[in-house]
Phi, psi and omega in degrees: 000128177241081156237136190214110180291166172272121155096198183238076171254137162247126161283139202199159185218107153319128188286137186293128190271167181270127200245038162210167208248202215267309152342309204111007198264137150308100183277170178280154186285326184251057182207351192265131146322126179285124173316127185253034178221154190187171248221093167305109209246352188186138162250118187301186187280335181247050152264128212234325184289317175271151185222148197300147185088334157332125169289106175263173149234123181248185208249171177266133171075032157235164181100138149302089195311164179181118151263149206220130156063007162113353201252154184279137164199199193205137200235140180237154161287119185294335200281357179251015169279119165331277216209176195210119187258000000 
């Protein structure tokens, strides 16, 4: 992938949610929630707190979609990242 954010920007690929519930009932893909946690895949230059492989929790409704290569990902601010598990 030759994608490289700018700035103090993060590339992240959302973790995947589980798409039956604990019961067994199976949800539908437009009734599940976008997942607020992800998988750091790139980093700008002046990012310092997070390192590519890194787990976040980001804030809800932020960030940019970019699809790269058939794959989903999300370009995020780093000031809008939460947490780091």
């Amino acid at each position: 992938m030759n994608f490289k954010p700018l700035g103090e920007r993060v590339l992240v690929k959302r973790t995947e949610v589980e798409n039956k519930t604990a019961s067994g009932i199976y949800i539908p893909d437009n009734a599940k929630e976008k997942p607020h946690t992800a998988t750091v895949e790139a980093i700008g230059s002046k990012v310092e707190d997070v390192k590519v492989g890194d787990t976040i929790v980001f804030e809800q409704f932020r960030g940019t979609e970019l699809n790269l290569e058939g794959q989903e990902y999300l370009v995020l601010n780093v000031e809008n990242i939460i947490g780091v598990m």
